[in-house]
TIVO-2410 file (N, C-alpha, C; in nm, 3 decimals):
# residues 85
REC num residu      c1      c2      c3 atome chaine
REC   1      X  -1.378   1.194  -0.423     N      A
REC   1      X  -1.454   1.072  -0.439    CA      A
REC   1      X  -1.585   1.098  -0.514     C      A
REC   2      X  -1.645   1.233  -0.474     N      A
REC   2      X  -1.753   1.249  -0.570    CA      A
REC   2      X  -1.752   1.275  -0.723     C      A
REC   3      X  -1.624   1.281  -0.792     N      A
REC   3      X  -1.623   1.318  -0.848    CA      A
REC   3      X  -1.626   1.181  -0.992     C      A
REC   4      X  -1.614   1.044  -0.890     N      A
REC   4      X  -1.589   0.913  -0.975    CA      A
REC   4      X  -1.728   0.843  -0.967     C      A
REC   5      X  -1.741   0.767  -1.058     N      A
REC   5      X  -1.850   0.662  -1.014    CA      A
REC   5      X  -1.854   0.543  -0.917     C      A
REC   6      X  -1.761   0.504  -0.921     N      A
REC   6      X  -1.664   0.396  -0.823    CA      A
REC   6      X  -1.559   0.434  -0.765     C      A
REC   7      X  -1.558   0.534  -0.650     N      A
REC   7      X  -1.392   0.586  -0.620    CA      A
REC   7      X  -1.325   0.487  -0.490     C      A
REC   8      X  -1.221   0.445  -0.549     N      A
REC   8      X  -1.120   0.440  -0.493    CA      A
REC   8      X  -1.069   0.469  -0.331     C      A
REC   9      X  -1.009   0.353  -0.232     N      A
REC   9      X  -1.031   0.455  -0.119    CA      A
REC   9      X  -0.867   0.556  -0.119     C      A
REC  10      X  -0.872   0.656  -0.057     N      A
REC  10      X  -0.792   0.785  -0.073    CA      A
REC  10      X  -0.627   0.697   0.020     C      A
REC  11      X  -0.516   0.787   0.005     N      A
REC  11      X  -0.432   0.782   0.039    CA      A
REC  11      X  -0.455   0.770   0.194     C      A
REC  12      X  -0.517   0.845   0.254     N      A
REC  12      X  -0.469   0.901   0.399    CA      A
REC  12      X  -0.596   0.783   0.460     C      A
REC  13      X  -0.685   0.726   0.383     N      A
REC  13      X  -0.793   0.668   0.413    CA      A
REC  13      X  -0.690   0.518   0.462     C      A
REC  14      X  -0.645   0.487   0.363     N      A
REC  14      X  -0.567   0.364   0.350    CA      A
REC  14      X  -0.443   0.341   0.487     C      A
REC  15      X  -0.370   0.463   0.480     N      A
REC  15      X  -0.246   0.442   0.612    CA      A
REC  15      X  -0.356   0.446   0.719     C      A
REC  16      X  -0.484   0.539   0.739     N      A
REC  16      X  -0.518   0.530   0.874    CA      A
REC  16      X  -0.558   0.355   0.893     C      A
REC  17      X  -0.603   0.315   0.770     N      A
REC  17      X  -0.670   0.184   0.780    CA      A
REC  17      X  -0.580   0.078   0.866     C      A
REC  18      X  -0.480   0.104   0.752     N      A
REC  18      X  -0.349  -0.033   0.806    CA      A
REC  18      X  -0.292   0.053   0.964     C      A
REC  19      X  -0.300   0.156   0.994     N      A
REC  19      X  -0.254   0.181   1.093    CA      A
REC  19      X  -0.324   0.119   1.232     C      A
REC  20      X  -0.498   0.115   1.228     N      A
REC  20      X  -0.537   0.043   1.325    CA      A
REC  20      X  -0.554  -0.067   1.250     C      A
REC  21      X  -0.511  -0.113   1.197     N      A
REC  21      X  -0.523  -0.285   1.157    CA      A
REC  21      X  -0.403  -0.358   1.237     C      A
REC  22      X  -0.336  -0.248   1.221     N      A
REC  22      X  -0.177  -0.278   1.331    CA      A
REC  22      X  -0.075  -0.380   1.258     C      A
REC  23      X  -0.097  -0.480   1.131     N      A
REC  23      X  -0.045  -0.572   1.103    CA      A
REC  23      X  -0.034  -0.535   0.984     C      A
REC  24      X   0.095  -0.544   0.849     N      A
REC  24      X   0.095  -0.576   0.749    CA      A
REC  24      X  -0.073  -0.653   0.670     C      A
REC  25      X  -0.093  -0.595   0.559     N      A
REC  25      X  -0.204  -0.678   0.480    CA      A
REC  25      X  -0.175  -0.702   0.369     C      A
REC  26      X  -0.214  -0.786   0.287     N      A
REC  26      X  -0.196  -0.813   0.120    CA      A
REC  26      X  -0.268  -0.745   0.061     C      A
REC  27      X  -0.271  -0.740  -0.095     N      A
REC  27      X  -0.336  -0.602  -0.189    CA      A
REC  27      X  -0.475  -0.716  -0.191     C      A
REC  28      X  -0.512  -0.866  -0.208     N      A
REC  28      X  -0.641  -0.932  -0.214    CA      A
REC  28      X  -0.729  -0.895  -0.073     C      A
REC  29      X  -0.666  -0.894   0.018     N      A
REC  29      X  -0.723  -0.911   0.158    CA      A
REC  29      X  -0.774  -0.719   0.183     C      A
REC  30      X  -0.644  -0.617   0.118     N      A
REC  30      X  -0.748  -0.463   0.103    CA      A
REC  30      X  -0.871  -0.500   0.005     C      A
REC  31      X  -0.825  -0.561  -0.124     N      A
REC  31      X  -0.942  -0.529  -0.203    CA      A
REC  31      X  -1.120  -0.589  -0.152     C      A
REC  32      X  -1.077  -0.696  -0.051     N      A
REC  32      X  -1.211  -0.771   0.006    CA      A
REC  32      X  -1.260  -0.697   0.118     C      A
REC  33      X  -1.154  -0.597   0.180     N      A
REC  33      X  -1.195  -0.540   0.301    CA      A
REC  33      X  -1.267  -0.414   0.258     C      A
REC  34      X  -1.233  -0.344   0.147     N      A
REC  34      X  -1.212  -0.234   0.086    CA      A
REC  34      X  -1.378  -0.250  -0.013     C      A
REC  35      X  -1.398  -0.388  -0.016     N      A
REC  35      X  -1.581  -0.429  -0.113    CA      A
REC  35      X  -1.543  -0.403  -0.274     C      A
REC  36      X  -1.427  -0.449  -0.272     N      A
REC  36      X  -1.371  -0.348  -0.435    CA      A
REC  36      X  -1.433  -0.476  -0.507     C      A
REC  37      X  -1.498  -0.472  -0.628     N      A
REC  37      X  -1.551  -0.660  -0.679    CA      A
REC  37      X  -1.534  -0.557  -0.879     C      A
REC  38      X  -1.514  -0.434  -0.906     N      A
REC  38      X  -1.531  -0.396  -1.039    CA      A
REC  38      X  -1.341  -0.423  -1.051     C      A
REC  39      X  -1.331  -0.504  -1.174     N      A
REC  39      X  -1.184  -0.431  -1.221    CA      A
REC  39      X  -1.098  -0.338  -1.206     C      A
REC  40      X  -1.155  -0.235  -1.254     N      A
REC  40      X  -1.121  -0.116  -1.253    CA      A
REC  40      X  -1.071  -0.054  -1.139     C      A
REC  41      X  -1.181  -0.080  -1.057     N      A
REC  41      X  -1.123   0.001  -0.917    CA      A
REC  41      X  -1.016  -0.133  -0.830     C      A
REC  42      X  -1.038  -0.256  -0.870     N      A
REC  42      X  -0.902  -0.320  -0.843    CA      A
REC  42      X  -0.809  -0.291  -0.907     C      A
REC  43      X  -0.762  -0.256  -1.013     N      A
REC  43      X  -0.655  -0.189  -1.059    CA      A
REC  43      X  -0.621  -0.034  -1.024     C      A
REC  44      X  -0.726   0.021  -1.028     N      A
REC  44      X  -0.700   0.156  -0.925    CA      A
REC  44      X  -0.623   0.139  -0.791     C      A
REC  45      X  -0.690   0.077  -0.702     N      A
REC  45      X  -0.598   0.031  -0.566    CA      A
REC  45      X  -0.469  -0.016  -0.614     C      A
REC  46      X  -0.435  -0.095  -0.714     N      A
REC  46      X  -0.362  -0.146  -0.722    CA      A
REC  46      X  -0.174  -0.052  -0.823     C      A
REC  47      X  -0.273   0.079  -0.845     N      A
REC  47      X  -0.204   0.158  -0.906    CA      A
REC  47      X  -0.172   0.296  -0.761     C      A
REC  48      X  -0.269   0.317  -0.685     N      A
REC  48      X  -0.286   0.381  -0.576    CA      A
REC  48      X  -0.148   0.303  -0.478     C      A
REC  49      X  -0.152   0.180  -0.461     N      A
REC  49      X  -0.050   0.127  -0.333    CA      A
REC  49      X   0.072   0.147  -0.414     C      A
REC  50      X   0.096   0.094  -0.577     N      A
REC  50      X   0.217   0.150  -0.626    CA      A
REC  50      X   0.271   0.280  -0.586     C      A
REC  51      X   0.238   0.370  -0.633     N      A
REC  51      X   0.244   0.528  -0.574    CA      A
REC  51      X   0.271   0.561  -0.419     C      A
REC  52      X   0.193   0.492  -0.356     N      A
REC  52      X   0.238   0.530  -0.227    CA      A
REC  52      X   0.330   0.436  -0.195     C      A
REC  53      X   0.418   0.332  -0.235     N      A
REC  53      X   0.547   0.235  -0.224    CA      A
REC  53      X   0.644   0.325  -0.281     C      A
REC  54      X   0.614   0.391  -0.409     N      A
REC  54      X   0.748   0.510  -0.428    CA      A
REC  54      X   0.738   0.632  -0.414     C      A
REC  55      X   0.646   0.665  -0.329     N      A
REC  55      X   0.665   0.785  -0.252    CA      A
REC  55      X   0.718   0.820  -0.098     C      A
REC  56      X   0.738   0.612  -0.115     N      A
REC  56      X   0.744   0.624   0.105    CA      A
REC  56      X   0.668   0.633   0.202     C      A
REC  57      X   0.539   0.583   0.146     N      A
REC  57      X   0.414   0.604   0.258    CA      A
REC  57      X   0.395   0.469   0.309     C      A
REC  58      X   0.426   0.374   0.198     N      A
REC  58      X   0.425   0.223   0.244    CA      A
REC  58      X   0.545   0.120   0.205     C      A
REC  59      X   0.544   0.042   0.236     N      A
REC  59      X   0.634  -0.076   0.250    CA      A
REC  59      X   0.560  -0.197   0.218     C      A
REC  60      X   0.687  -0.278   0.107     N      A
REC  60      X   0.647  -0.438   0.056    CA      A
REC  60      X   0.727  -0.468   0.150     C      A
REC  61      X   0.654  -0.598   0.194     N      A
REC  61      X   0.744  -0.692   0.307    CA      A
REC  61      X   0.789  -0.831   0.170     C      A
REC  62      X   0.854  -0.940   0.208     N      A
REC  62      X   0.894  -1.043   0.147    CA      A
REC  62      X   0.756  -1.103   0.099     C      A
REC  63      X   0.708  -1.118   0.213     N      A
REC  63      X   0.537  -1.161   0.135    CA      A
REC  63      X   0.410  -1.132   0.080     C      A
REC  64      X   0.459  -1.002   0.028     N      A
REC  64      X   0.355  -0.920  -0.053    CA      A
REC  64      X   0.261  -0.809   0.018     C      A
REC  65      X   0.290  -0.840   0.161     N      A
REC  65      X   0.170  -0.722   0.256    CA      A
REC  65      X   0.254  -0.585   0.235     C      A
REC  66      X   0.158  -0.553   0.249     N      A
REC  66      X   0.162  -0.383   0.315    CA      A
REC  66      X   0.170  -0.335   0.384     C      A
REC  67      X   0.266  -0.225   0.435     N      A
REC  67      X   0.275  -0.186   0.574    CA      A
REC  67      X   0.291  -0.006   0.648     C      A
REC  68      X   0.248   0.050   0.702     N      A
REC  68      X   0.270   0.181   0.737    CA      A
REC  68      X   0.417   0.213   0.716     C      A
REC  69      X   0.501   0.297   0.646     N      A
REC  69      X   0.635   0.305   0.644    CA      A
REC  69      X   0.654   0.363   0.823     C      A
REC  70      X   0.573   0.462   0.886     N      A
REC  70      X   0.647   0.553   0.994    CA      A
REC  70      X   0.669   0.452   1.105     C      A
REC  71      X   0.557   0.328   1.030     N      A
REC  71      X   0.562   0.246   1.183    CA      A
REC  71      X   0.663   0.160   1.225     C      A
REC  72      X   0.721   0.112   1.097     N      A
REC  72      X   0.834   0.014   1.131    CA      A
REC  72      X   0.954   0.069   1.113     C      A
REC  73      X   1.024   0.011   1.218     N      A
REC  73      X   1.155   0.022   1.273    CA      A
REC  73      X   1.224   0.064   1.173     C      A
REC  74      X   1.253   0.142   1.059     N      A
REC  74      X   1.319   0.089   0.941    CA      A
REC  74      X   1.383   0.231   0.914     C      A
REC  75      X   1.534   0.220   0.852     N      A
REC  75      X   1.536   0.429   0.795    CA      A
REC  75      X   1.524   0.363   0.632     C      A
REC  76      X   1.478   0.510   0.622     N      A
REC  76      X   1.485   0.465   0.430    CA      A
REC  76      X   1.593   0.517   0.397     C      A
REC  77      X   1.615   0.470   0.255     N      A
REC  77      X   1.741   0.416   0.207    CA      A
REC  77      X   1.709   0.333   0.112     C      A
REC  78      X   1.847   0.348   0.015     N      A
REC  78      X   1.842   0.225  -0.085    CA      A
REC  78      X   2.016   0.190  -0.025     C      A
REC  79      X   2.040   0.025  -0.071     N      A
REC  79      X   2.161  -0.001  -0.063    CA      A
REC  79      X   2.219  -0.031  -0.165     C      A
REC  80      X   2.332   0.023  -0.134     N      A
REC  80      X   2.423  -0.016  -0.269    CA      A
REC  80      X   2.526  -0.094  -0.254     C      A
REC  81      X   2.541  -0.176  -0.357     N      A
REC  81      X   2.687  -0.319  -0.319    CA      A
REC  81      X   2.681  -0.349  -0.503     C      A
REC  82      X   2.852  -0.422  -0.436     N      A
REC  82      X   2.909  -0.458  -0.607    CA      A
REC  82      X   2.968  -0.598  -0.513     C      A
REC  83      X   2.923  -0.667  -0.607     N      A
REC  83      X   2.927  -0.873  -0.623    CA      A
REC  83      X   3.131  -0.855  -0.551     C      A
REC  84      X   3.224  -0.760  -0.584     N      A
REC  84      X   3.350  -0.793  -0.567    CA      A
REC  84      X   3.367  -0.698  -0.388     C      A
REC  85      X   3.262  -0.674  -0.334     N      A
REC  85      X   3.232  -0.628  -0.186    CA      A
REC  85      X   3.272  -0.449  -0.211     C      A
***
């Protein structure tokens, strides 16, 4: 963090966050909690939650929140299907 002018909050900063938040959040509702108001570092977060969605640290729900992957019930996996079953 010292190393930016505006840094970003960290990976492990973020799961502990949503972890006592206890609830799914949206990427507007981190960036207001988070004091983010420069561009930049809204697109940073916003390149930061990408990364941790394909690495498996977090989860998109249907409505855009965010969520601890270890916490919910869920195995990972992708599924696979063809339209003829």
């Amino acid at each position: 963090a010292l190393k930016y002018e505006k840094p970003i909050p960290s990976r492990e900063f973020i799961l502990n966050w949503l972890t006592e938040l206890g609830k799914p959040c949206s990427y507007k509702a981190m960036g207001t909690a988070f004091e983010l108001t420069d561009p930049s570092a809204e697109e940073g977060l916003r390149r930061r939650l990408k990364a941790m969605l394909r690495d498996g640290q977090l989860l998109k729900n249907r409505r855009g929140a965010y969520a601890v992957a270890e916490r919910l019930q869920m195995v990972p996996g992708y599924v696979e299907a063809h339209k003829d079953g």
